[in-house]
PDB file of N, CA, C, O and CB in Angstrom:
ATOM      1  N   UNK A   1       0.862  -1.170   0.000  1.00  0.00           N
ATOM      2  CA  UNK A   1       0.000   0.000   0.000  1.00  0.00           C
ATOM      3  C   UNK A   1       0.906   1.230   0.000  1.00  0.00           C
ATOM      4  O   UNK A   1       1.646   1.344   0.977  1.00  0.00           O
ATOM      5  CB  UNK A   1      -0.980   0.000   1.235  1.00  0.00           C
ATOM      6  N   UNK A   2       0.953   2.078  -0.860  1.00  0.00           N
ATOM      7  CA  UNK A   2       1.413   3.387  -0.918  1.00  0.00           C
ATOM      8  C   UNK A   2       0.576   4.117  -0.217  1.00  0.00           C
ATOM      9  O   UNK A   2      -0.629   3.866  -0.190  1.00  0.00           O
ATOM     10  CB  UNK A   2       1.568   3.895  -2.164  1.00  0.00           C
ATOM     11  N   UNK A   3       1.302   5.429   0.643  1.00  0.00           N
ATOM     12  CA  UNK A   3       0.635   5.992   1.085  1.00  0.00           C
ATOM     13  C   UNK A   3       1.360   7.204   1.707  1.00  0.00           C
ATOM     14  O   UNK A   3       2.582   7.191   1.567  1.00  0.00           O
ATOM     15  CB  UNK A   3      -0.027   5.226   1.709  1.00  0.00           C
ATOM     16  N   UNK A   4       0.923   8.057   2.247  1.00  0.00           N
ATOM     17  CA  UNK A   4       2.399   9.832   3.209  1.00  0.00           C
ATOM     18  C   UNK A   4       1.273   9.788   3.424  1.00  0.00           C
ATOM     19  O   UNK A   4       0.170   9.486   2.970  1.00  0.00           O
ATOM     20  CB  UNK A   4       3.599  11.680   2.512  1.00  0.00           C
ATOM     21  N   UNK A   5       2.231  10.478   4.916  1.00  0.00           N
ATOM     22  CA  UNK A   5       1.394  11.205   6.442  1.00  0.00           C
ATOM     23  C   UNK A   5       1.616  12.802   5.914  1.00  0.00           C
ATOM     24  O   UNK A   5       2.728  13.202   5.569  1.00  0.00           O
ATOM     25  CB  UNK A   5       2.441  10.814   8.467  1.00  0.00           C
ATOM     26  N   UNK A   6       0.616  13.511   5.901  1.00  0.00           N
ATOM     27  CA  UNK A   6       0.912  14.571   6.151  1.00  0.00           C
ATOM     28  C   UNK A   6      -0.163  15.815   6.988  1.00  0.00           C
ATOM     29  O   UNK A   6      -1.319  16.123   6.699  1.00  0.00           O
ATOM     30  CB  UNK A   6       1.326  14.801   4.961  1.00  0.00           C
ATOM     31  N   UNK A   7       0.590  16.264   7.927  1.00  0.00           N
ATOM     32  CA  UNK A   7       0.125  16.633   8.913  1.00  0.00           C
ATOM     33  C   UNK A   7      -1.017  15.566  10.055  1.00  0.00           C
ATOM     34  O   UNK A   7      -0.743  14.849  11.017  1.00  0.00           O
ATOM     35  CB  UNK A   7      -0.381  17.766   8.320  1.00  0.00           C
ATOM     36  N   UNK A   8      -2.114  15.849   9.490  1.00  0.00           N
ATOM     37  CA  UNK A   8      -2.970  14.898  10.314  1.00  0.00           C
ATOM     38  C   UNK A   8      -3.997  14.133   9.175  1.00  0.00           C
ATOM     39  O   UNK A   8      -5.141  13.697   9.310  1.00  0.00           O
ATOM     40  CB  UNK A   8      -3.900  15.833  11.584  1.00  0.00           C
ATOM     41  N   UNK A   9      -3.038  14.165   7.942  1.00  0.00           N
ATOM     42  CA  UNK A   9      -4.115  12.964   6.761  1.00  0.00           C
ATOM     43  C   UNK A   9      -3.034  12.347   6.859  1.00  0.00           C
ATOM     44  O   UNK A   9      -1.906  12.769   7.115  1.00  0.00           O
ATOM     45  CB  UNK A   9      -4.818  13.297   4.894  1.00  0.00           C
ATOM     46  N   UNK A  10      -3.602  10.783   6.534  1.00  0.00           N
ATOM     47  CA  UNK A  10      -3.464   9.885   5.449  1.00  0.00           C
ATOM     48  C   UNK A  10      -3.503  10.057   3.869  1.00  0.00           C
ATOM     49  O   UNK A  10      -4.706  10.154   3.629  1.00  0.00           O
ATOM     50  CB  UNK A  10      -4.300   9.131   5.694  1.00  0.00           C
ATOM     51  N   UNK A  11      -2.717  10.157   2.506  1.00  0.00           N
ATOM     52  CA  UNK A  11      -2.980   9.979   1.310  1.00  0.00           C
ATOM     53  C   UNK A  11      -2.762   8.748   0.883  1.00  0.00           C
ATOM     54  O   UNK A  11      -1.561   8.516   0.751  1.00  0.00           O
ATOM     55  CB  UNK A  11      -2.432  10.761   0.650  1.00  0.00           C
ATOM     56  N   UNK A  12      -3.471   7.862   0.614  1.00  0.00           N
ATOM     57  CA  UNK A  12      -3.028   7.229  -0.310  1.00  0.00           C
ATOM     58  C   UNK A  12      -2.775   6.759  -1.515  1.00  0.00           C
ATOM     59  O   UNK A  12      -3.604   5.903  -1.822  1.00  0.00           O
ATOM     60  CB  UNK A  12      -3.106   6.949  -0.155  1.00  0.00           C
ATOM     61  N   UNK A  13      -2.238   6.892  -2.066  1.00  0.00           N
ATOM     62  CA  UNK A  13      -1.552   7.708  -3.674  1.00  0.00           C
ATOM     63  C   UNK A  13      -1.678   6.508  -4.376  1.00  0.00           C
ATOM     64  O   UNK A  13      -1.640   5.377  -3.893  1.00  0.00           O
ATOM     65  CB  UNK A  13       0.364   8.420  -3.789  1.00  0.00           C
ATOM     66  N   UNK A  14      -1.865   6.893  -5.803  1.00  0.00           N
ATOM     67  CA  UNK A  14      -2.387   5.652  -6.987  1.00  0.00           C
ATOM     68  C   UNK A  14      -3.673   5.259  -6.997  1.00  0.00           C
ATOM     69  O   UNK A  14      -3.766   4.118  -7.449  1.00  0.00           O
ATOM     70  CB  UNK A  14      -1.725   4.275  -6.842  1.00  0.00           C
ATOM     71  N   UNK A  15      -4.953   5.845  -6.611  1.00  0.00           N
ATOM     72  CA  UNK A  15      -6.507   5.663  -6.870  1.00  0.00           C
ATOM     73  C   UNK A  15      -6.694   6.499  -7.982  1.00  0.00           C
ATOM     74  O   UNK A  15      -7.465   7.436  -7.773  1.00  0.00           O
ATOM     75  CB  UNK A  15      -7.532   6.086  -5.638  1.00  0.00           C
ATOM     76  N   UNK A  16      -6.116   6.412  -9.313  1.00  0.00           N
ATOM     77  CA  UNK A  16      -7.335   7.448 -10.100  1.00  0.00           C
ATOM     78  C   UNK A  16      -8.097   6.501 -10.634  1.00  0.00           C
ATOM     79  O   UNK A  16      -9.021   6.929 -11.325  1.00  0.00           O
ATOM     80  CB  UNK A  16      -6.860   8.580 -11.390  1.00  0.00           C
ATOM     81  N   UNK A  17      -7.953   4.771 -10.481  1.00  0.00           N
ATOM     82  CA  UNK A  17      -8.819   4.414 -11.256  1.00  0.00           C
ATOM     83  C   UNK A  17     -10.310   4.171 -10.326  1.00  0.00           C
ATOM     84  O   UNK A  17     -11.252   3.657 -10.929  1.00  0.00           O
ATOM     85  CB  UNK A  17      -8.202   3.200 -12.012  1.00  0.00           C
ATOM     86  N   UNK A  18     -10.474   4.523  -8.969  1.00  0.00           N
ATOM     87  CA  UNK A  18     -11.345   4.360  -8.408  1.00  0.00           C
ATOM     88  C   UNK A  18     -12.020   5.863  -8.266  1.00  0.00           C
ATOM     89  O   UNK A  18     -11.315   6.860  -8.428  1.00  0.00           O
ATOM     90  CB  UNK A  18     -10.969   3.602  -7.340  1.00  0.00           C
ATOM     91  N   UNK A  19     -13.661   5.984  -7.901  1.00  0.00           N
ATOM     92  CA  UNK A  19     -14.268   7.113  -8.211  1.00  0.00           C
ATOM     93  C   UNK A  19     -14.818   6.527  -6.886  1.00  0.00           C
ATOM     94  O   UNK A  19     -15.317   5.440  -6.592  1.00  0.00           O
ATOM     95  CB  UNK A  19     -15.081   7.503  -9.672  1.00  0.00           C
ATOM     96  N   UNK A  20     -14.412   8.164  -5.893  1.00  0.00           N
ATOM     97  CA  UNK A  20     -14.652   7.694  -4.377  1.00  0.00           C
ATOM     98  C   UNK A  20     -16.479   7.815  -4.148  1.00  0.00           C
ATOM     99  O   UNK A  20     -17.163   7.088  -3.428  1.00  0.00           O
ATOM    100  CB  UNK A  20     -13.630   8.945  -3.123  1.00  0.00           C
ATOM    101  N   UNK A  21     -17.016   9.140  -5.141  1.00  0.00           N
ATOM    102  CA  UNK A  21     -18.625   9.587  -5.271  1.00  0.00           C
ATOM    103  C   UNK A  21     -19.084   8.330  -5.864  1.00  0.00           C
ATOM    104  O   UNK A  21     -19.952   7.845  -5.139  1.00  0.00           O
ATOM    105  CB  UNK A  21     -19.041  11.040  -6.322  1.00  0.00           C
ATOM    106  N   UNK A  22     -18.896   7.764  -6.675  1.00  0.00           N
ATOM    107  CA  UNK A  22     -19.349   6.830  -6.850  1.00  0.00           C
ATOM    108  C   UNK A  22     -19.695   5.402  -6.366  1.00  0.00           C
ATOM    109  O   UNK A  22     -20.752   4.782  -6.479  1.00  0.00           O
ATOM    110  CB  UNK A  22     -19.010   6.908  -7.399  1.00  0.00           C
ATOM    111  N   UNK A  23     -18.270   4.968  -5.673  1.00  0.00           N
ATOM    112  CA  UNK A  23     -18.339   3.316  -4.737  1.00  0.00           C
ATOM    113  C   UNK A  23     -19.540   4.048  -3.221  1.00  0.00           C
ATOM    114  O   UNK A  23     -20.602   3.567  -2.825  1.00  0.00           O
ATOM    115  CB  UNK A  23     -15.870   2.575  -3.839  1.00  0.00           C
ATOM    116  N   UNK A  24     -18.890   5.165  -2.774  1.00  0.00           N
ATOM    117  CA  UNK A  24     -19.861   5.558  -1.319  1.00  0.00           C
ATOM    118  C   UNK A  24     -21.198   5.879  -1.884  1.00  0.00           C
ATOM    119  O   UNK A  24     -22.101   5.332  -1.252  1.00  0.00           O
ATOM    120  CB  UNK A  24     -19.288   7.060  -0.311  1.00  0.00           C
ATOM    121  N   UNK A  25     -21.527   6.483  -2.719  1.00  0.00           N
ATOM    122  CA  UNK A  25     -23.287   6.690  -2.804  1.00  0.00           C
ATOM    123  C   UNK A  25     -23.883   5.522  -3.979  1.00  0.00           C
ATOM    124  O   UNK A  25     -25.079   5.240  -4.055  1.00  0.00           O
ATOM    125  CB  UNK A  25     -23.765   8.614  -3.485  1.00  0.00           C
ATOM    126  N   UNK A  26     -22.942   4.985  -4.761  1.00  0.00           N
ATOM    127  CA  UNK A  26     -23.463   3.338  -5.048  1.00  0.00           C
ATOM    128  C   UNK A  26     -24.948   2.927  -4.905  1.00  0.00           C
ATOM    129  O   UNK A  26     -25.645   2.496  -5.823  1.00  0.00           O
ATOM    130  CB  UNK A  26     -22.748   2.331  -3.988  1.00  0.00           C
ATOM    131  N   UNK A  27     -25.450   3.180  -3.233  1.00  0.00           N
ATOM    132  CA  UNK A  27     -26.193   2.481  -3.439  1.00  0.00           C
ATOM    133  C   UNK A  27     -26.040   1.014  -2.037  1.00  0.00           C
ATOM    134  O   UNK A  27     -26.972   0.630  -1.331  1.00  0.00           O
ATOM    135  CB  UNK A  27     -25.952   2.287  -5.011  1.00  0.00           C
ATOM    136  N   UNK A  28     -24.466   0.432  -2.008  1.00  0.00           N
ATOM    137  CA  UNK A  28     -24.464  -0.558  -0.940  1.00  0.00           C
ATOM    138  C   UNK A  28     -23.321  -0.310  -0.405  1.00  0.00           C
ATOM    139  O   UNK A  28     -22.671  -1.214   0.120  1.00  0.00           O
ATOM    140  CB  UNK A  28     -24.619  -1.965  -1.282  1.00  0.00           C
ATOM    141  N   UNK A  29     -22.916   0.882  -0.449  1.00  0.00           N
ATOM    142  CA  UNK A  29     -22.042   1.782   1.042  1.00  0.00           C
ATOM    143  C   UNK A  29     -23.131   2.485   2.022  1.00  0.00           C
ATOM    144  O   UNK A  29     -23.507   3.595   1.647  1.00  0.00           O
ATOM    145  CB  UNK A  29     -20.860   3.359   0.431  1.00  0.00           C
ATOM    146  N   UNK A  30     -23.557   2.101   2.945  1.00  0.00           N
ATOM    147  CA  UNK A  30     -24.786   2.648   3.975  1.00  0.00           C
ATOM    148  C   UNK A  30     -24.107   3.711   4.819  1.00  0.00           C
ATOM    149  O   UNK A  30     -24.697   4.729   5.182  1.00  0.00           O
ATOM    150  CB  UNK A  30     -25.483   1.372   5.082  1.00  0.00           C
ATOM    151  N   UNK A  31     -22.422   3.343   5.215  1.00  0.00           N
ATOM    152  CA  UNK A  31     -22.141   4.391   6.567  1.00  0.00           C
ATOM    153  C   UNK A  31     -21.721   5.783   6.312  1.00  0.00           C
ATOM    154  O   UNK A  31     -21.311   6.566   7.169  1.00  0.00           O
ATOM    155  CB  UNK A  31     -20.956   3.861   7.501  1.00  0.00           C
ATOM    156  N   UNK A  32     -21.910   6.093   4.626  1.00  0.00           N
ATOM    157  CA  UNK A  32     -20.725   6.962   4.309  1.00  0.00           C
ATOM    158  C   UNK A  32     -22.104   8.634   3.703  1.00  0.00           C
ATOM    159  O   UNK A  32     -23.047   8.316   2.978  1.00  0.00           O
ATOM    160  CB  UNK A  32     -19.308   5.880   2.604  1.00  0.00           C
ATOM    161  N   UNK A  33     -22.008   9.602   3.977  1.00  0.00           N
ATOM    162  CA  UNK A  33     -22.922  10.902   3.377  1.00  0.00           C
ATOM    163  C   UNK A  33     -21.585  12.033   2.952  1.00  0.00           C
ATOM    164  O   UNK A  33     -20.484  12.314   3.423  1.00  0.00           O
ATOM    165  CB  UNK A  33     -24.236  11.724   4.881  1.00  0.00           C
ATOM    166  N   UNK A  34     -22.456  12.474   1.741  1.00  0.00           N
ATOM    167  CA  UNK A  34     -21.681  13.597   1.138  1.00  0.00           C
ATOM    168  C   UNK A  34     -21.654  14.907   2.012  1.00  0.00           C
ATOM    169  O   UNK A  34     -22.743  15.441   2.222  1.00  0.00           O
ATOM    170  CB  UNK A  34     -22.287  13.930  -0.251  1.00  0.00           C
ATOM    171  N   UNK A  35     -20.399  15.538   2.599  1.00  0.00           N
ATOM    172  CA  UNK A  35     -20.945  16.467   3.737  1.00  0.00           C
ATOM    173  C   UNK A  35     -20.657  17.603   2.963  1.00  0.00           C
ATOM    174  O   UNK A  35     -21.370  18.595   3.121  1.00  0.00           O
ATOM    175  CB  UNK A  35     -20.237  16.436   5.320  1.00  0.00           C
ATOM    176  N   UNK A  36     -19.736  17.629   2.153  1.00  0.00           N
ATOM    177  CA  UNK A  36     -19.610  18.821   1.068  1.00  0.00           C
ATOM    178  C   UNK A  36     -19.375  18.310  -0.097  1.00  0.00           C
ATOM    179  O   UNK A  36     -19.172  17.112  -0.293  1.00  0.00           O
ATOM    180  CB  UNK A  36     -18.533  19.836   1.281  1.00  0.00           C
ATOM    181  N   UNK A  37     -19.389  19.328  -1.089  1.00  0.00           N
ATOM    182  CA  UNK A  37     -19.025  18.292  -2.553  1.00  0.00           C
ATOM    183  C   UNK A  37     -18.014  17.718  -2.447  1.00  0.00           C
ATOM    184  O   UNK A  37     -17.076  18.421  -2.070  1.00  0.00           O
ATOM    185  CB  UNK A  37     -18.810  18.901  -3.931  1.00  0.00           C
ATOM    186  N   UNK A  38     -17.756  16.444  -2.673  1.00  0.00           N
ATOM    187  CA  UNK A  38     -16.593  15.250  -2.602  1.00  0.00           C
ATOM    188  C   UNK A  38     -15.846  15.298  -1.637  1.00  0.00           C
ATOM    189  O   UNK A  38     -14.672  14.938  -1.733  1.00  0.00           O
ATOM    190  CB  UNK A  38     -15.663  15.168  -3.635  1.00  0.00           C
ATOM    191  N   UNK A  39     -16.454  15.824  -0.334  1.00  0.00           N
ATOM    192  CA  UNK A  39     -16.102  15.331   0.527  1.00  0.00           C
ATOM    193  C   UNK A  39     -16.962  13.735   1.358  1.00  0.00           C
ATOM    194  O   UNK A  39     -18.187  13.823   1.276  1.00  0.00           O
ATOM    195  CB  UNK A  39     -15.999  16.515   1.140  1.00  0.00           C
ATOM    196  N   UNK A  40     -16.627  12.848   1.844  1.00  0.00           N
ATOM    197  CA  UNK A  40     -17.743  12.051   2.538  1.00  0.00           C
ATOM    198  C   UNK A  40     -17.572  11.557   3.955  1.00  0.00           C
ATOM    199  O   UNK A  40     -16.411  11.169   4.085  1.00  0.00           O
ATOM    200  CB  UNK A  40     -18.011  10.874   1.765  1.00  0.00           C
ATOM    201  N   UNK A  41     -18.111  11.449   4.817  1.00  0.00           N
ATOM    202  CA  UNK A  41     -18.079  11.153   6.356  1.00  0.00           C
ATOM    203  C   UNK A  41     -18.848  10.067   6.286  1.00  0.00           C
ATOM    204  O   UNK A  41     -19.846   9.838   5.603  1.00  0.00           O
ATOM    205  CB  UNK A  41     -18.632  12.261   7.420  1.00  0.00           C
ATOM    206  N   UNK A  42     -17.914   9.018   7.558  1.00  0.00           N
ATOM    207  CA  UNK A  42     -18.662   7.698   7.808  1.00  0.00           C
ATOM    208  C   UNK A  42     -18.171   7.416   8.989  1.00  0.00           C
ATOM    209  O   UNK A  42     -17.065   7.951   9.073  1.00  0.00           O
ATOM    210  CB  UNK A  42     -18.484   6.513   6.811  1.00  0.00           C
ATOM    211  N   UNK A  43     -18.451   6.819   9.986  1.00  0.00           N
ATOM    212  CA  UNK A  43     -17.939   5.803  11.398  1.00  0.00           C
ATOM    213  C   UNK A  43     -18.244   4.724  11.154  1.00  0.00           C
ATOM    214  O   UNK A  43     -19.280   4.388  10.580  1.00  0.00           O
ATOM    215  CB  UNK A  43     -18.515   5.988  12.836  1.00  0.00           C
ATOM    216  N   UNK A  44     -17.343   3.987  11.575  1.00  0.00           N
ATOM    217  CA  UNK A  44     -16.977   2.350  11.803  1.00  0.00           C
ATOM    218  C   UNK A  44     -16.199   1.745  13.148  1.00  0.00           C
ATOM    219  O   UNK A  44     -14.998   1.921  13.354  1.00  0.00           O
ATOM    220  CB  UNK A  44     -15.987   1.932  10.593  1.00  0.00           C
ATOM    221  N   UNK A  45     -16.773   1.267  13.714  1.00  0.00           N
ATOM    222  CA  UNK A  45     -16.202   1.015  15.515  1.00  0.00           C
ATOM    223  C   UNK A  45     -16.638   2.104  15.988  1.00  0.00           C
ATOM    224  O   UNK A  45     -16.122   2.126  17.105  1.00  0.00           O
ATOM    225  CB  UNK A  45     -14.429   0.898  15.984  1.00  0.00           C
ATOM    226  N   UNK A  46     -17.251   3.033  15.881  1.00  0.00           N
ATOM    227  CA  UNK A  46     -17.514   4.413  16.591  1.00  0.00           C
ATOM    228  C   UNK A  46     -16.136   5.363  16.391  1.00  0.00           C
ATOM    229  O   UNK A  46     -15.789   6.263  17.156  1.00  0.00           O
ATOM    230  CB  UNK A  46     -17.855   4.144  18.358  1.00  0.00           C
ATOM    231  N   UNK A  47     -15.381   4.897  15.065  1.00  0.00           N
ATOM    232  CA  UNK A  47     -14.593   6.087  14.999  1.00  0.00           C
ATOM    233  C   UNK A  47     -14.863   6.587  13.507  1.00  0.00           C
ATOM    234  O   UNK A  47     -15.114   5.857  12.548  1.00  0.00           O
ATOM    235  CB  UNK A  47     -12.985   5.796  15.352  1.00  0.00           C
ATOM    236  N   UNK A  48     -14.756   8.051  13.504  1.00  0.00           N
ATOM    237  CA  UNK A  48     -15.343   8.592  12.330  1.00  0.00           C
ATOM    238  C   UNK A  48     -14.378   9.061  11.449  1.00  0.00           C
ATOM    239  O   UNK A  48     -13.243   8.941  11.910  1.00  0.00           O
ATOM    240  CB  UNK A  48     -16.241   9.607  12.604  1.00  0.00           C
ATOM    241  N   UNK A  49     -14.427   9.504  10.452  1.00  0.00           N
ATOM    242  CA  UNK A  49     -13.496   9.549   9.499  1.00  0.00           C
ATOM    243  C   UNK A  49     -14.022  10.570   8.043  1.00  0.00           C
ATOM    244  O   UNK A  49     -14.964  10.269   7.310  1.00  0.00           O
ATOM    245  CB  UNK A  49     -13.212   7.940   9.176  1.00  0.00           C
ATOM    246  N   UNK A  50     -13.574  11.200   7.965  1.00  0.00           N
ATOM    247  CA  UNK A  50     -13.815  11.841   6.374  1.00  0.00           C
ATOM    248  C   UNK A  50     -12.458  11.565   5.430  1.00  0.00           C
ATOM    249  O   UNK A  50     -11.273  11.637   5.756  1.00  0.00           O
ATOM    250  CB  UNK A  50     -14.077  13.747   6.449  1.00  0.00           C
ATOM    251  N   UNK A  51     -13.167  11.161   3.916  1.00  0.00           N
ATOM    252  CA  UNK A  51     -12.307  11.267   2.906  1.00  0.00           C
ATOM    253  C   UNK A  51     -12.481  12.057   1.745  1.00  0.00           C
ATOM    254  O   UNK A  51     -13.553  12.625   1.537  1.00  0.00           O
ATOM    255  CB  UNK A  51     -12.118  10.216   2.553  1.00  0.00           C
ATOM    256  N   UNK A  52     -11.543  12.139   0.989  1.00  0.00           N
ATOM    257  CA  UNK A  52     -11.662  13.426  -0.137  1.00  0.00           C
ATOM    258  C   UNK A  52     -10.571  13.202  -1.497  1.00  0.00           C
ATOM    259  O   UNK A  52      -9.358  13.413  -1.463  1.00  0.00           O
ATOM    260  CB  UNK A  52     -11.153  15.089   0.761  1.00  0.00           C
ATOM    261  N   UNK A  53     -11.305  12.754  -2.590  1.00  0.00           N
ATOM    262  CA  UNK A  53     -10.520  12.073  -3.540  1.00  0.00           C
ATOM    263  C   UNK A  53      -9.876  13.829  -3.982  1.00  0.00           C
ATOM    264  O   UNK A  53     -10.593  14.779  -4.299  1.00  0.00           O
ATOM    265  CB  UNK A  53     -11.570  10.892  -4.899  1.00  0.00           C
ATOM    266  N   UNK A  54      -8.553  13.833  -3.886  1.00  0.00           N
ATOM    267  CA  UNK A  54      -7.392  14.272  -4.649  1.00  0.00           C
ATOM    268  C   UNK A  54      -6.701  13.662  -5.145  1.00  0.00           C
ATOM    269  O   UNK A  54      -6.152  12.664  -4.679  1.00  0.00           O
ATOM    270  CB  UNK A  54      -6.708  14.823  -4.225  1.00  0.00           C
ATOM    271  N   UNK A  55      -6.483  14.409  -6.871  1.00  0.00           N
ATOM    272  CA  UNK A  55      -5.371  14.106  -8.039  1.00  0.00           C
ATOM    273  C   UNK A  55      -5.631  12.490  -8.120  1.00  0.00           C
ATOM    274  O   UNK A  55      -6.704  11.998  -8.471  1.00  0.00           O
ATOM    275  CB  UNK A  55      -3.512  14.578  -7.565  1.00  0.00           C
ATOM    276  N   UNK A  56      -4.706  11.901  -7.814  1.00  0.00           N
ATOM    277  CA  UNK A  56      -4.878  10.752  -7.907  1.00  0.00           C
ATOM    278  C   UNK A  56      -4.780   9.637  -6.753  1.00  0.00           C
ATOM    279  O   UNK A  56      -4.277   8.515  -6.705  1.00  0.00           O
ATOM    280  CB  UNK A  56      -4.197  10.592  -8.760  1.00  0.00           C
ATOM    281  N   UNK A  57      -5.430  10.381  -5.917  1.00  0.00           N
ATOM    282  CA  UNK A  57      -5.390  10.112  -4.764  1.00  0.00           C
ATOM    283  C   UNK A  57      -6.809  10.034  -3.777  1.00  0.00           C
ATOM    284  O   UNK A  57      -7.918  10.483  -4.064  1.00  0.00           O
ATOM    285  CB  UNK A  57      -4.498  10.979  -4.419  1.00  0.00           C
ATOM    286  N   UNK A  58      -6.417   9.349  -2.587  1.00  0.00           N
ATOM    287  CA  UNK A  58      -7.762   9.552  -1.329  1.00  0.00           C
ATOM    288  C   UNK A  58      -6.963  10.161   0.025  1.00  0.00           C
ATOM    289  O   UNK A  58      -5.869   9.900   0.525  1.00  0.00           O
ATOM    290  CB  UNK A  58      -8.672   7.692  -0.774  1.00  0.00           C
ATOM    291  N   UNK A  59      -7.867  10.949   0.317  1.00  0.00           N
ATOM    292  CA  UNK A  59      -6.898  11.611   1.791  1.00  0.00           C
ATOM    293  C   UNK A  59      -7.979  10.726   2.815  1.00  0.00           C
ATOM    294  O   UNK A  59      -9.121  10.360   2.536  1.00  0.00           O
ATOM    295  CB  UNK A  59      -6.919  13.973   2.158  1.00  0.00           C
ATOM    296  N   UNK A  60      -7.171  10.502   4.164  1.00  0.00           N
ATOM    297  CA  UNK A  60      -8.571  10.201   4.954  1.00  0.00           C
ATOM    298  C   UNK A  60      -7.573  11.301   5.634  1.00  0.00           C
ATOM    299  O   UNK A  60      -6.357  11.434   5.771  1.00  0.00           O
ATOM    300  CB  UNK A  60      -9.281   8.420   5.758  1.00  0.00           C
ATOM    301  N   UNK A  61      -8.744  12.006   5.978  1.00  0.00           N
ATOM    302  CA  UNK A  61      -8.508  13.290   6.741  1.00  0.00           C
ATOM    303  C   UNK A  61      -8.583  13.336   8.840  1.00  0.00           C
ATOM    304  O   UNK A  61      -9.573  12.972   9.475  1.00  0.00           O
ATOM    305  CB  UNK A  61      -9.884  14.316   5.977  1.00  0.00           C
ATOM    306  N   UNK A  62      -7.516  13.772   9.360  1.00  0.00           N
ATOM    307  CA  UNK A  62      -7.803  14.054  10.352  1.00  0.00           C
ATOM    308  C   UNK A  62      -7.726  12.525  11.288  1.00  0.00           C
ATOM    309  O   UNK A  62      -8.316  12.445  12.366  1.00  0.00           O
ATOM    310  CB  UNK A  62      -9.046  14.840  10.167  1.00  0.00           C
ATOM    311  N   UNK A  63      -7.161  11.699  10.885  1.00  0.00           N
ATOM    312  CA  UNK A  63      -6.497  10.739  11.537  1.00  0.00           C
ATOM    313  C   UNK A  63      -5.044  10.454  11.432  1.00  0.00           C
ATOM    314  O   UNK A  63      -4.258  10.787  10.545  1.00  0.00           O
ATOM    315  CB  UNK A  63      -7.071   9.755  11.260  1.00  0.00           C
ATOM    316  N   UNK A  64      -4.858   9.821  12.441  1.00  0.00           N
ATOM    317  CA  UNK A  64      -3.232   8.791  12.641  1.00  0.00           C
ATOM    318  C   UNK A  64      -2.958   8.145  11.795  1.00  0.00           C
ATOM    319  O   UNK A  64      -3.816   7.687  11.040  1.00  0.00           O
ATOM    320  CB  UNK A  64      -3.040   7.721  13.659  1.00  0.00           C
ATOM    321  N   UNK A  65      -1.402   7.856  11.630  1.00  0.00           N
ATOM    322  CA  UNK A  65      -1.458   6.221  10.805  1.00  0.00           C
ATOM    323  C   UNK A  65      -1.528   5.078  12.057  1.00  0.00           C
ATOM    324  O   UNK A  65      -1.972   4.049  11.548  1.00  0.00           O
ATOM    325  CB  UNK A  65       0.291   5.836   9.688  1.00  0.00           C
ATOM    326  N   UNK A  66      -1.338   4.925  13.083  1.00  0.00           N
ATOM    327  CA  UNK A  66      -2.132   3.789  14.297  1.00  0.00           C
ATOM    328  C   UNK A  66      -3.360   3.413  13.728  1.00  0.00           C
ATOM    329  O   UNK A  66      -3.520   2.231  13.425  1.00  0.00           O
ATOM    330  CB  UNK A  66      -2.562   4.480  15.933  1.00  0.00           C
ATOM    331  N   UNK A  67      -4.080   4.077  13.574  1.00  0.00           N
ATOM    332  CA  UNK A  67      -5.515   4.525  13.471  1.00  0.00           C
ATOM    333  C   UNK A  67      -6.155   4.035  11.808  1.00  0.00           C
ATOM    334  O   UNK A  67      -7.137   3.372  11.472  1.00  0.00           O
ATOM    335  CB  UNK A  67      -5.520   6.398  13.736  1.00  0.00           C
ATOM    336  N   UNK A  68      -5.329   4.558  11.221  1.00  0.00           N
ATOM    337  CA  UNK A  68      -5.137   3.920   9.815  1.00  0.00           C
ATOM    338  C   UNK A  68      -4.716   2.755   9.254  1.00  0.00           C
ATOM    339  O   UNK A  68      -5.322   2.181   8.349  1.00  0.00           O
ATOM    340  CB  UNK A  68      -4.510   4.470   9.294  1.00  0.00           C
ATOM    341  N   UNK A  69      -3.510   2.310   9.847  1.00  0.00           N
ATOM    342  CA  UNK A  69      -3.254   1.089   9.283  1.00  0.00           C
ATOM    343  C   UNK A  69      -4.140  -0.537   9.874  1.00  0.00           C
ATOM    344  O   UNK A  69      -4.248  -1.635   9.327  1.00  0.00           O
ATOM    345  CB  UNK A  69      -1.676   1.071   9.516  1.00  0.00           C
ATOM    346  N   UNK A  70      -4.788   0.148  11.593  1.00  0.00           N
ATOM    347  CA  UNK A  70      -5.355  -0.768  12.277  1.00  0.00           C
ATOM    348  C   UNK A  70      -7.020  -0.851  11.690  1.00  0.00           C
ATOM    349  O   UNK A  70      -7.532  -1.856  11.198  1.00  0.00           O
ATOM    350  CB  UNK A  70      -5.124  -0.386  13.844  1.00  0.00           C
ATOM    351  N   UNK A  71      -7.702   0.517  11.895  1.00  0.00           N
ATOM    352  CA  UNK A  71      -8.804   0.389  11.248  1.00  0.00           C
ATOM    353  C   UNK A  71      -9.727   0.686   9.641  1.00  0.00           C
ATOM    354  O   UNK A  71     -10.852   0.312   9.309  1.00  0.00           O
ATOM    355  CB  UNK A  71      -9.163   0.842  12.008  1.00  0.00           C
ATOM    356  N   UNK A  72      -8.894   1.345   9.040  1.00  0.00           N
ATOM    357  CA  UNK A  72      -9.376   1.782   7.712  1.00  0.00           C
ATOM    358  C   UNK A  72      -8.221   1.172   6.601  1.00  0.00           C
ATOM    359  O   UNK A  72      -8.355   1.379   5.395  1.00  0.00           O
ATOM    360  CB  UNK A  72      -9.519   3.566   7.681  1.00  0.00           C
TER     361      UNK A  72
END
């Protein structure tokens, strides 16, 4: 898995072939809502998380890598 810490995201680099608006509102992603344009928020274990497809990339925003590599 490729991926840089920076500041308090996660990127992980090499998704342009995945379309993040698309797999989360799908249809059979239930935990995940658009909170701004392409941005999306979801919890899982009761910890919450937003992501945000850049370039060719997904940030999960505002977490650890602890936190990252254990739960997302």
């Amino acid at each position: 898995m490729n991926y840089t810490v920076r500041e308090n995201d996660i990127i992980l680099k090499d998704f342009d072939c995945l379309d993040l608006r698309n797999t989360l509102l799908c249809g059979q992603a239930f935990r995940w809502k658009e909170i701004e344009e392409g941005t999306f928020r979801g919890t899982v274990r009761g910890t919450t998380l937003s992501l945000v497809q850049k370039d060719n990339g997904i940030a999960f925003l505002n977490t650890d890598e602890n936190t990252f590599l254990a739960l997302w």
